[in-house]
Rosetta silent file (secondary structure, phi, psi, omega in degrees, C-alpha in Angstrom):
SEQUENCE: XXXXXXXXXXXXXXXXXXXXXXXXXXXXXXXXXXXXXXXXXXXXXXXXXXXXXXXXXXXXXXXXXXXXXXXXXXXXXXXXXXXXXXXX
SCORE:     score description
SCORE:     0.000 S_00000001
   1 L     0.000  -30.919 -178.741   -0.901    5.095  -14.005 S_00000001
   2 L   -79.443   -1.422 -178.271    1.503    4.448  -10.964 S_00000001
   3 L   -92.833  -35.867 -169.073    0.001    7.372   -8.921 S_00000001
   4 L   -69.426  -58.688 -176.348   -3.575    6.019   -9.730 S_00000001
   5 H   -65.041  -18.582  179.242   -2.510    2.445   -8.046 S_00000001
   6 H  -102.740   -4.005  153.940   -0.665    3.905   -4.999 S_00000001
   7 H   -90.741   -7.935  178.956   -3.645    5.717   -4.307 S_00000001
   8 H   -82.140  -14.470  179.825   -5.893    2.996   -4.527 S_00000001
   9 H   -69.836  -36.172  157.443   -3.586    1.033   -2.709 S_00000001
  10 H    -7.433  -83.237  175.048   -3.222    3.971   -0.165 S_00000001
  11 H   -50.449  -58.170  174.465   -6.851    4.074    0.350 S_00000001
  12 H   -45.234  -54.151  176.801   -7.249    0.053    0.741 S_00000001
  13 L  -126.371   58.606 -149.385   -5.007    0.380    3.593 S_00000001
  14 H   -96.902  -41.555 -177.911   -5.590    3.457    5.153 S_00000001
  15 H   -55.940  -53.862 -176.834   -8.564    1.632    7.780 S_00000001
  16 H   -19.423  -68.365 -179.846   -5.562   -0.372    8.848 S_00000001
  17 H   -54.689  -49.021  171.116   -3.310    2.921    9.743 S_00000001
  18 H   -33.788  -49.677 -176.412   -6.247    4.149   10.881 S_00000001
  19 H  -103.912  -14.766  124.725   -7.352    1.511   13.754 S_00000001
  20 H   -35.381  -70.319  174.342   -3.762    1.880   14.460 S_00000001
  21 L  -106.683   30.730  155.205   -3.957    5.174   15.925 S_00000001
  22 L  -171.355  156.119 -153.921   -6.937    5.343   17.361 S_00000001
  23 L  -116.004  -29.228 -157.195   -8.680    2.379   18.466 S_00000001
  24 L  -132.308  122.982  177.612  -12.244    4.072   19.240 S_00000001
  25 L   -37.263  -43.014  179.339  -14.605    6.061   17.147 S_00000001
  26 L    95.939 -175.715 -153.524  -14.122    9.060   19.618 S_00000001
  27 L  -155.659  123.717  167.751  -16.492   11.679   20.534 S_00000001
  28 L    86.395 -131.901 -170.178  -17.864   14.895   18.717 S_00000001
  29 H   -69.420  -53.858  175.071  -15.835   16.176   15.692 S_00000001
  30 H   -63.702  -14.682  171.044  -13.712   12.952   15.962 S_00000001
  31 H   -92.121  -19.690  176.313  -16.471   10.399   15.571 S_00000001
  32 H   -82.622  -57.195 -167.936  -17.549   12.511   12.566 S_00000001
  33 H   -46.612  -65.188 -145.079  -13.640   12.727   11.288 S_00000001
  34 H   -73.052  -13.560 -174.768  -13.794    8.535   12.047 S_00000001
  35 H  -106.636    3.376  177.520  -17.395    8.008   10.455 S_00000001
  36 H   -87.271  -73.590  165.902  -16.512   10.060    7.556 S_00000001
  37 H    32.736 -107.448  163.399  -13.371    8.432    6.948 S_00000001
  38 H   -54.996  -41.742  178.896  -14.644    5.100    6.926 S_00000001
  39 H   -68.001  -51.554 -165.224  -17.611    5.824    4.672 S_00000001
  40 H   -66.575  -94.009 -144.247  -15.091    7.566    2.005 S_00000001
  41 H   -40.128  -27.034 -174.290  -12.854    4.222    2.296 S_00000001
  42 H   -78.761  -35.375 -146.249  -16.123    1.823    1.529 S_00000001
  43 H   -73.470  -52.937 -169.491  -17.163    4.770   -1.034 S_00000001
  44 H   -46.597  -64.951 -167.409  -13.064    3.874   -2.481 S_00000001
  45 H   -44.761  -56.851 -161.682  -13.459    0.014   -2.065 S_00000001
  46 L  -105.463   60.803 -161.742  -16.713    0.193   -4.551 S_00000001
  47 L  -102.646  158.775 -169.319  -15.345    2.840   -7.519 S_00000001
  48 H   -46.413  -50.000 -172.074  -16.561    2.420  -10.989 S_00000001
  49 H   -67.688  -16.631  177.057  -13.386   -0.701  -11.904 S_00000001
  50 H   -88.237  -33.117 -122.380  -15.227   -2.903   -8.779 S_00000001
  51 H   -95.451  -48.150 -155.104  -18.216   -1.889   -9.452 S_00000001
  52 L    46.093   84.186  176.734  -17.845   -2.200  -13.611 S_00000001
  53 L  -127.787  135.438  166.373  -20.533    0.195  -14.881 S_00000001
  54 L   -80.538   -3.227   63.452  -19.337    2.407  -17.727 S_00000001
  55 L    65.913  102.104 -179.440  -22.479    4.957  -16.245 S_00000001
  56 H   -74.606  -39.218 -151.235  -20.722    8.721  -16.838 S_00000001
  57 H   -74.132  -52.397 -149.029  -23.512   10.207  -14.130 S_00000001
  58 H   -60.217  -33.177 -153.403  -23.045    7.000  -11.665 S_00000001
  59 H   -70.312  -78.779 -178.725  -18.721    8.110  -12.334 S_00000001
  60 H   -54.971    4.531  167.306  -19.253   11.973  -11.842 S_00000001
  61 H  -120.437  -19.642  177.826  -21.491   11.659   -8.695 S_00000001
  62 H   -80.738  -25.179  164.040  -19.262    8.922   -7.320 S_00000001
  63 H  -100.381   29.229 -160.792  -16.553   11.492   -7.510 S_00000001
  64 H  -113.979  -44.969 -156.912  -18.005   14.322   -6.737 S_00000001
  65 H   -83.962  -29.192 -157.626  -19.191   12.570   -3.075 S_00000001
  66 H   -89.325  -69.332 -177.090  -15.294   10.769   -2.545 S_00000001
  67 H   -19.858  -74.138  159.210  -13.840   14.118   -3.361 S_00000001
  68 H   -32.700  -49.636  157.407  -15.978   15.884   -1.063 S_00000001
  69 H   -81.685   -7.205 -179.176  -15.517   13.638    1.668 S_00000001
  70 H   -85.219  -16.309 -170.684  -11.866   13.688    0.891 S_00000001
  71 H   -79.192  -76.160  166.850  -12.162   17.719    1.606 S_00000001
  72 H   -44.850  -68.675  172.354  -14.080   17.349    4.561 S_00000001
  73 H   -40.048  -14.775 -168.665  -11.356   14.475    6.337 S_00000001
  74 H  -111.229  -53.201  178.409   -8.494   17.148    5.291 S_00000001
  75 H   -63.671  -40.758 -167.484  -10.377   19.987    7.226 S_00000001
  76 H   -64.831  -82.348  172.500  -11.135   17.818    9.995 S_00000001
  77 H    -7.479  -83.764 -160.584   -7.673   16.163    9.979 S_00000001
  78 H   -63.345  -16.890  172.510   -5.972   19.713   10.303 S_00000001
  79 H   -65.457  -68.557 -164.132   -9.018   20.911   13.250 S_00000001
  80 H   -58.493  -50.244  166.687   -7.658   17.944   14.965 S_00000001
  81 H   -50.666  -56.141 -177.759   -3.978   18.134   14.539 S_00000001
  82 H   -77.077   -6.287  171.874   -4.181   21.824   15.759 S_00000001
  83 H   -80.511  -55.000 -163.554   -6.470   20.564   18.749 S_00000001
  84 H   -65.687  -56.896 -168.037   -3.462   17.659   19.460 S_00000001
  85 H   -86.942   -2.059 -162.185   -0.718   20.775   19.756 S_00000001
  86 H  -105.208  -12.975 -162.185   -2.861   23.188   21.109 S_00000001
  87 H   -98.719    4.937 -158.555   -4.151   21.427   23.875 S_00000001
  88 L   -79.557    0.000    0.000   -0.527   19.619   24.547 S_00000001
């Protein structure tokens, strides 16, 4: 249960860290890393306990899409990182 709350807490203040280090949406692959993101953090903010629908489908498609965008933001995240050392 204590993993489940530090990630939701995580997530809740992840735009914060976020709009910390980078200020601007970006260009290309980085406005898609920053519009991705964002959408996965709103997709976090409205999860089945805000939401409260007991709905197994509405559960397994809402985590099927935050997963998925959580995939994508981890490739992009490491495209980026190796872009940050490669171009430094």
């Amino acid at each position: 249960m204590y993993m489940a709350r530090l990630h939701k807490w995580a997530g809740a203040l992840s735009p914060i860290f976020f709009y910390m280090h980078s200020m601007g949406m970006g260009y290309g692959y980085l406005a898609l890393l920053s519009y991705i993101f964002l959408a996965n953090a709103l997709l976090g903010y409205i999860n089945i306990d805000v939401i409260k629908n007991n709905n197994e489908l509405l559960f397994k498609a809402w985590m099927i899409v935050h997963v998925a965008f959580s995939l994508i933001i981890t490739i992009l995240m490491f495209f980026h990182i190796t872009m940050v050392f490669y171009y430094k």
